[in-house]
C-alpha positions as CSV (number, residue, x, y, z in Angstrom):
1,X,13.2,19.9,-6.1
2,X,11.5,16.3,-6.5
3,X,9.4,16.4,-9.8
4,X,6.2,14.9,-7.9
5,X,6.2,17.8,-5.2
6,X,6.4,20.5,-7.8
7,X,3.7,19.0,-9.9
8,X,1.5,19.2,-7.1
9,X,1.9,22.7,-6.2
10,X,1.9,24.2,-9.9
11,X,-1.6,21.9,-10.5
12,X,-2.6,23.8,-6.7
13,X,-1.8,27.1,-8.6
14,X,-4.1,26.3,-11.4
15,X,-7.1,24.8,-9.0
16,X,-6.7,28.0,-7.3
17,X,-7.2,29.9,-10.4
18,X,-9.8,28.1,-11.7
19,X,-11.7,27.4,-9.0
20,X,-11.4,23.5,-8.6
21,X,-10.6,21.7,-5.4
22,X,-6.2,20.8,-4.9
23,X,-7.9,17.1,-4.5
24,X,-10.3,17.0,-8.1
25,X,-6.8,18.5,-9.9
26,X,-4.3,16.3,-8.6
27,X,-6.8,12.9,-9.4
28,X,-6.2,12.0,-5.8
29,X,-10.0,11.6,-4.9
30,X,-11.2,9.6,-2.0
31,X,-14.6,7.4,-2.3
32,X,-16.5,11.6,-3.1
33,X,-15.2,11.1,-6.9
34,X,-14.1,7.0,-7.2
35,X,-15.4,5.4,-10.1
36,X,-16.9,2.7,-8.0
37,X,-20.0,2.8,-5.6
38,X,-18.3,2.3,-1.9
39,X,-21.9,1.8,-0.4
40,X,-22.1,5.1,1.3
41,X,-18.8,4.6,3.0
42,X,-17.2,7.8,4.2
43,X,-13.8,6.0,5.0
44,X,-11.0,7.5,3.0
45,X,-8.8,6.0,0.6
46,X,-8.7,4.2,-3.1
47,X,-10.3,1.1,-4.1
48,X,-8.1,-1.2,-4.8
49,X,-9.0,-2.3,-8.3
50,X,-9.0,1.7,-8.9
51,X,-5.2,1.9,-7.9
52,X,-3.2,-1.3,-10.0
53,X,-0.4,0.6,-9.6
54,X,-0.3,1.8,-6.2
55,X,0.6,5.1,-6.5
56,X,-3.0,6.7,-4.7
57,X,-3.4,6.9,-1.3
58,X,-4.9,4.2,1.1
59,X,-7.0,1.4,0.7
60,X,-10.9,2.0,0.7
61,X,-13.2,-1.1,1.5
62,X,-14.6,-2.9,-1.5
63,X,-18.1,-2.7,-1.5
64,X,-20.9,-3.5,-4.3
65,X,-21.3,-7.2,-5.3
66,X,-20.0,-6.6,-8.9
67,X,-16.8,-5.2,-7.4
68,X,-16.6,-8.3,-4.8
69,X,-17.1,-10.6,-7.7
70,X,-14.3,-8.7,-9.7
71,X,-12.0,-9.3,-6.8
72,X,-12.6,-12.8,-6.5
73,X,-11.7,-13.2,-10.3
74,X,-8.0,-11.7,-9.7
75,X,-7.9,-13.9,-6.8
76,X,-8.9,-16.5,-8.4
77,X,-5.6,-16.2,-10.9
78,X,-3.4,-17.0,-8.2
79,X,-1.1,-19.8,-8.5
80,X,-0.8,-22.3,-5.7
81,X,2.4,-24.3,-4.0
82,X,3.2,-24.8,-0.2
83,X,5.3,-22.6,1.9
84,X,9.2,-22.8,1.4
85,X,11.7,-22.9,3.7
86,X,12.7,-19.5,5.4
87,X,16.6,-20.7,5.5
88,X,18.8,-17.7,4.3
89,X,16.3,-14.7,4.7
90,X,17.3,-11.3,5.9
91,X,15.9,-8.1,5.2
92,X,19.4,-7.1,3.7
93,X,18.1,-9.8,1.1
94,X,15.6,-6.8,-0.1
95,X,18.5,-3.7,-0.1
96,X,19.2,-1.5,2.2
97,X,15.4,-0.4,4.2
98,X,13.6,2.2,1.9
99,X,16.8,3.9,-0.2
100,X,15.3,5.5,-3.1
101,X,17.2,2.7,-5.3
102,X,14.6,0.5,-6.7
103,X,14.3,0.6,-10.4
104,X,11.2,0.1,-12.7
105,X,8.4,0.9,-9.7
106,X,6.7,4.3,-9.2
107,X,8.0,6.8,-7.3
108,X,11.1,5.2,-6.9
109,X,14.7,7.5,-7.7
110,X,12.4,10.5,-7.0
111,X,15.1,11.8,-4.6
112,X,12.8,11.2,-1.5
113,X,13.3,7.5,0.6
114,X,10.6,4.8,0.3
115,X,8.9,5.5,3.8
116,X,8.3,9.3,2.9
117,X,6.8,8.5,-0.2
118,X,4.6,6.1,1.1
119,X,3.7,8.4,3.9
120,X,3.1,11.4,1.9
121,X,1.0,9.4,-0.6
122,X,-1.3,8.2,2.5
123,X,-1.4,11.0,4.7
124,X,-2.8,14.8,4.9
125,X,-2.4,18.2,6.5
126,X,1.6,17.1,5.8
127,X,4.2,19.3,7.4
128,X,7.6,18.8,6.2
129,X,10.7,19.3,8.0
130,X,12.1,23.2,7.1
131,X,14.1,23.4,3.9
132,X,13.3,19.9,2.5
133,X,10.5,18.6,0.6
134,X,10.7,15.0,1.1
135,X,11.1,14.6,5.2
136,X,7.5,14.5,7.1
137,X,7.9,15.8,10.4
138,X,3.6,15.4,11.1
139,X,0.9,14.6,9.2
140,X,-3.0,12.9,9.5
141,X,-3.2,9.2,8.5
142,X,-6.3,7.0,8.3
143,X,-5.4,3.6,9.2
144,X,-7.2,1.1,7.2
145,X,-6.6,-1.9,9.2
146,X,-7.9,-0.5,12.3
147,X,-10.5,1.9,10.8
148,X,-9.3,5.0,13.4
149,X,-7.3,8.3,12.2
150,X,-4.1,8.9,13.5
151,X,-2.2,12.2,14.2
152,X,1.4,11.7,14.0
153,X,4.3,13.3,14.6
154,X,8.2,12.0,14.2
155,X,9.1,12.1,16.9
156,X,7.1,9.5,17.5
157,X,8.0,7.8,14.3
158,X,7.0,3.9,15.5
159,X,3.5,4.8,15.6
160,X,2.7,4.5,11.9
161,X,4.5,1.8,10.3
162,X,5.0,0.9,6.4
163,X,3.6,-2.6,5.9
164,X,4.4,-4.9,3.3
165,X,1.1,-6.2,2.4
166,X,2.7,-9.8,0.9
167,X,5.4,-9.8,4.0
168,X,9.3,-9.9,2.7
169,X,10.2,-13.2,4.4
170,X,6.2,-14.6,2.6
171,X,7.8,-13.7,-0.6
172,X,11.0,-15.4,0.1
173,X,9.4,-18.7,0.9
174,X,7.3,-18.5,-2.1
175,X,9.9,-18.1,-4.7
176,X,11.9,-14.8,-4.3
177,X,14.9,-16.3,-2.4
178,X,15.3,-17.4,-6.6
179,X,15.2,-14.0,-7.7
180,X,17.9,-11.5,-8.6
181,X,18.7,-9.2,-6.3
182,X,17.0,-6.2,-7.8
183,X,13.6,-7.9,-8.2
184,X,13.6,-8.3,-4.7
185,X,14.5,-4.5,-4.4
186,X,11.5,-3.8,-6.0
187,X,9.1,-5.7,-4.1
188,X,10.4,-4.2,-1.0
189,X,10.0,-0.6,-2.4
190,X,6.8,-1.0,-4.8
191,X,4.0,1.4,-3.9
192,X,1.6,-1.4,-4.4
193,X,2.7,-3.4,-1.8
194,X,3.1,-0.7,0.6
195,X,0.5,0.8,2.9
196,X,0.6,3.2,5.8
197,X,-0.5,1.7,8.8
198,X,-1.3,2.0,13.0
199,X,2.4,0.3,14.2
200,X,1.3,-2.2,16.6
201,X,-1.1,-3.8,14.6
202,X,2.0,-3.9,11.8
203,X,3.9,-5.3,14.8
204,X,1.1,-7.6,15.1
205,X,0.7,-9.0,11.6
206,X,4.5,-10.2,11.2
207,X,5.3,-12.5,8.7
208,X,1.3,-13.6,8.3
209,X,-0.5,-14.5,5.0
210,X,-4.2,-14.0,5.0
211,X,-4.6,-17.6,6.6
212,X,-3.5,-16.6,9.5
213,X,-3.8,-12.8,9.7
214,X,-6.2,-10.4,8.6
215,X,-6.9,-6.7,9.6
216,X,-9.1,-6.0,12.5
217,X,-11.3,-3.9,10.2
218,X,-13.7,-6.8,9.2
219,X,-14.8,-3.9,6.1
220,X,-11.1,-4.1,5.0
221,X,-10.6,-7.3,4.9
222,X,-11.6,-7.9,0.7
223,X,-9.9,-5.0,0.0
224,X,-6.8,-5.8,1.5
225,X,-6.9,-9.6,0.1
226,X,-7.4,-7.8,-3.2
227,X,-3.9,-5.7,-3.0
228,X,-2.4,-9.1,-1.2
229,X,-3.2,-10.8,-4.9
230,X,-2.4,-7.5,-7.0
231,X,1.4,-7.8,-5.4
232,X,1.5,-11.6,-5.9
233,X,0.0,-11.4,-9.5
234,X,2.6,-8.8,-10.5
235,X,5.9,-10.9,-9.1
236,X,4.1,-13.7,-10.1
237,X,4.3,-15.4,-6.9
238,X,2.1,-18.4,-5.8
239,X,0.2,-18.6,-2.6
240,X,-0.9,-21.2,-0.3
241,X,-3.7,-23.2,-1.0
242,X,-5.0,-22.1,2.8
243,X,-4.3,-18.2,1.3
244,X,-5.9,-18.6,-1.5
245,X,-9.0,-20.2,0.3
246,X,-8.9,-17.2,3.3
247,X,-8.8,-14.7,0.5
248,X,-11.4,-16.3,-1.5
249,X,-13.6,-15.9,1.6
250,X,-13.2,-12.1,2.5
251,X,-14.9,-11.1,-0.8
252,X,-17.8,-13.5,-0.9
C-alpha cells in the first residue's frame, strides 16, 4: 500500500471522528482556507507562491496587488541567455515517460507512475481501478488553462494531459542538454513542473515559452508565469530575455 494513500485515509478516519472536513485534515484546501486573498475567486486550486514544492493540487489565479508584486520579484531572479540549439533532444533524454524513478523530488518512488500522481494530486471524486491504489480509472479535473471542469474517464485517457510547465525540449535549449542524466529525470517528473491539464490545449502549447504561448485563461496567466519561474529558479535555468519580459507582463 503507497504511504501517501494510507495517510490520507487514516487522517479521513480522524476527520470523521472529530468532525473536521477530509479537505481542512489533509491541508489540501482550495482558495476557502489559502493563506492569500484570491479576490473572491471561486476557481479551485493552490496559489502558486503557497505551493514551492508542488505537491498541492492545481494552480489558482494570483490575485491581490501584494501577491502580483511578490511574483514579479521571483521573476525578476531569472537569469537571461538566448535559446540553444535543439540538436540531440529526445524525450528518452528525460527517462523512460513518468516511471516512478526520479530521485530527490516529491512523490517520486512512491510505487505509483508520474502521471497518476499528478492526476490524483489535481483531480476529485477519484475512482481507482479495482485492487490498486495508484491506477485512476475516472475522476473531476479543473483545467486551469481553460478555466472549464472536466469529467474524465480512461478510456479516454488523451483528454487530460500532464504538461510540463517549462517544456522538456525549453529546458534542453537552455542548459539541460549539459546536465546528468538524472537531473533531467527529475525535471521531467517534479510535481512542480507538472500540471493537469484539458489535452488539446497541451497539444496546443508544444514546446512554447511564455513569449509565444500563454493559457487561454487570461486570470491564469500570472500564476502560471509564476510556476514557469519557480521550475526555472530551482534547475537554475535561464530564460529568454522575450520570456522574461512576457512574464514580467502577466503579473503587472
Amino acid at each position: 500500500m503507497r504511504v501517501i494513500r494510507t495517510a490520507v485515509a487514516m487522517l479521513a478516519a480522524a476527520a470523521a471522528l472529530t468532525g473536521c472536513g477530509l479537505v481542512d485534515a489533509v491541508g489540501l484546501e482550495t482558495d476557502a482556507g489559502s493563506a492569500r486573498s484570491n479576490g473572491g475567486s471561486s476557481e479551485p486550486g493552490t496559489n502558486p507562491l503557497d505551493n514551492p514544492d508542488g505537491t498541492k493540487p492545481g494552480l489558482a489565479p494570483i490575485i491581490s496587488a501584494k501577491d502580483k508584486e511578490e511574483a514579479r520579484a521571483l521573476i525578476e531572479k531569472l537569469a537571461t541567455r538566448g535559446r540553444g540549439p535543439k540538436t540531440g533532444y529526445s524525450r528518452e533524454e528525460y527517462g523512460y515517460a513518468w516511471a516512478d524513478t526520479a530521485t530527490g523530488v516529491p512523490l517520486a518512488r512512491n510505487g505509483c507512475d508520474t502521471r497518476n500522481d499528478v492526476l490524483a494530486r489535481d483531480g476529485t471524486n477519484l475512482k481507482y481501478r479495482s485492487g490498486s491504489d495508484c491506477v485512476l480509472e475516472s475522476m473531476t479535473i479543473y483545467d486551469p488553462y481553460t478555466g472549464t471542469t472536466i469529467e474524465w474517464r480512461k478510456a479516454e485517457a488523451a483528454k487530460v494531459q500532464i504538461d510540463h510547465v517549462v517544456p522538456l525540449s525549453y529546458s534542453w535549449q537552455m542548459g539541460a542538454s549539459r546536465w546528468p542524466k538524472a537531473k533531467r529525470v527529475q525535471i521531467a517528473n517534479d510535481p512542480l513542473n507538472l500540471l493537469g491539464v484539458d489535452g488539446s490545449t497541451n497539444s496546443s502549447k508544444g514546446d512554447a515559452s511564455p513569449a509565444s504561448w500563454l493559457p487561454p485563461n487570461r486570470r491564469i496567466r500570472c500564476a502560471y508565469v509564476t510556476r514557469f519561474a519557480q521550475v526555472a529558479l530551482k534547475y537554475d535555468l535561464p530564460v529568454t530575455t522575450a520570456d522574461k519580459s512576457a512574464m514580467l507582463e502577466q503579473c503587472r
